[in-house]
N, C-alpha and C positions, 0 to 999 in steps of 0.2 A: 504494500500500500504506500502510496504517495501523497505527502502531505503538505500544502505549500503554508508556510506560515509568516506573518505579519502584521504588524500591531502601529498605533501611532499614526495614522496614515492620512488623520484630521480631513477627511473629505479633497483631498489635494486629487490632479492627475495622478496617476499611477504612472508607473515610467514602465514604456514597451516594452523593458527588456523582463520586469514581471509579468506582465499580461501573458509573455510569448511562454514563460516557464511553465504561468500555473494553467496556461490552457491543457496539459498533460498532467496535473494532480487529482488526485479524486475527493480531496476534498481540502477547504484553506479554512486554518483556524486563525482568527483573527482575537489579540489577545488587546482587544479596548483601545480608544480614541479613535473610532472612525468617525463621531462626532455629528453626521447626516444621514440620513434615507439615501443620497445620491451617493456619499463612499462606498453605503453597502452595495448599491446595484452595479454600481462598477466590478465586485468583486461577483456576484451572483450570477454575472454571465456568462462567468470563468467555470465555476466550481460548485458544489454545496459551499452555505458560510455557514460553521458552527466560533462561537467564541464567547465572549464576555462583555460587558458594556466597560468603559471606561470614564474616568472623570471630566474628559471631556463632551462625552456625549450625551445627545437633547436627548428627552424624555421619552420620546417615540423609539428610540432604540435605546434605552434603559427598560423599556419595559418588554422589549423584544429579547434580552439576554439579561442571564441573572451576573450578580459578582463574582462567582467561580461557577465551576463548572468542572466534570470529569467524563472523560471519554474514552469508551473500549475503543480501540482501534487494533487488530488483530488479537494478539494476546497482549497486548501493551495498555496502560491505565495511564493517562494524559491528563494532568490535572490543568487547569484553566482560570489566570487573574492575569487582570490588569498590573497591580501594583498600587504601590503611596507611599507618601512620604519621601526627604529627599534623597537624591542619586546614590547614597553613600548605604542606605538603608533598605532599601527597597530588597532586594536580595532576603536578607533578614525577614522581612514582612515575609514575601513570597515562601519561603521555606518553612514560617511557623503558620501558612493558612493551611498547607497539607501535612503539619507535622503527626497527624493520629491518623491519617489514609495513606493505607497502601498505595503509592503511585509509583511509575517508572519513571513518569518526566514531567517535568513542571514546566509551561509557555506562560511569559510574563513578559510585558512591556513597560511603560511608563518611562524611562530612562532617554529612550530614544538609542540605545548601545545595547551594541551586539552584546551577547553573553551566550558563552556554549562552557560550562560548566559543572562536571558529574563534582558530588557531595554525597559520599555514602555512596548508595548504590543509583540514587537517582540524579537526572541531568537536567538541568535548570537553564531552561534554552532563551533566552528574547533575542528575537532576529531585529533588533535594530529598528529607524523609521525608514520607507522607501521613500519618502516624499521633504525630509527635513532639509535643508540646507543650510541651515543656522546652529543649531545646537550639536546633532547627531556628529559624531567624529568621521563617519559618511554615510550615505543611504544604504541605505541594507534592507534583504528580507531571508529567509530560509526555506528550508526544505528539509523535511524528516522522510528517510524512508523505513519502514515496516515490516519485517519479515516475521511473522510470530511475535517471540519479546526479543529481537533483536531489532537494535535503533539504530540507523545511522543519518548523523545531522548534520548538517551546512548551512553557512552564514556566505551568503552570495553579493558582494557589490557591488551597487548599481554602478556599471561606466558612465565614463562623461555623455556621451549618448544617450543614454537610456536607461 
C-alpha cells in the first residue's frame, strides 16, 4: 500500500511535482492545516483524504475530521494529529497523545519540518509543508509504503519547479 502524506498545506496551490506522485497512492493522509473546502478538493481528486483537522482550519473541516485519529493500513496502526504548541515541543505532544495505543507510526504536522524519526519501536513521521516558503526549511511532502507491518518512508523535496 501506498501512502502519500502531507500536512500544513493552508489551502495554497499544491506544487505539480505532488499532484504527479500522489496520482499513484491509494490513499493521502493529510495530518491538519489544510485550512478550506478548496485544499481539500484539490487533494480528493488525487486520492481518498483521510487525516485530522488542524489549528488552522475553518469549522466546516473541523467538523469533517476529529483531532486524532488511527488507521489500519495493512497490518500497520497509523496514529493521526496535527500537533501544538511550539516547534521545540511538538514532538513531545505528538508522542504523549499515542503514549497508551499500540501504534506503529505516528503522522504529525504543525512545525512545517520534515521529521522521519523511529522512538522505541514507533516512527514519528511529518512530511514537512509542500506549499510554505517562508518558515519551512523547504517544501516537503512524503510517502509511506506498506507491506504488512513493514514501513518504509520518504520525505521528498519539492524542486524549484515544482
Amino acid at each position: 500500500m501506498k501512502i502519500g502524506v502531507v500536512a500544513d498545506t493552508h489551502s495554497k496551490k499544491l506544487p505539480p511535482q505532488l499532484i504527479k506522485d500522489f496520482k499513484s497512492v491509494d490513499l493521502i493522509i493529510h495530518a491538519g492545516d489544510i485550512c478550506d473546502e478548496s485544499g481539500l478538493k484539490q487533494l480528493q481528486i488525487l486520492a481518498e483524504v483521510k487525516g485530522v483537522c488542524g489549528n488552522m482550519d475553518d469549522q466546516k473541516l473541523g467538523a469533517m475530521f476529529p483531532e486524532r485519529c488511527i488507521l489500519t493500513c495493512e497490518d500497520c496502526r497509523i496514529g493521526v494529529v496535527h500537533g501544538q504548541g511550539p516547534k521545540g515541543q511538538v514532538l513531545k505532544f505528538v508522542q504523549e497523545t499515542f503514549r497508551k495505543e499500540k501504534v506503529d507510526v505516528v503522522v504529525f504536522g504543525h512545525t512545517h519540518t520534515p521529521c522521519q524519526e523511529t522512538v522505541g519501536s514507533v516512527l514519528y513521521f511529518n512530511p514537512g509543508s509542500p506549499t510554505d516558503d517562508i518558515f519551512a526549511p523547504y517544501r516537503s511532502y512524503g510517502i509511506l509504503e506498506i507491506s504488512g507491518k513493514d514501513v518504509r518512508a520518504r520525505i521528498i523535496k519539492v524542486d524549484h519547479h515544482g
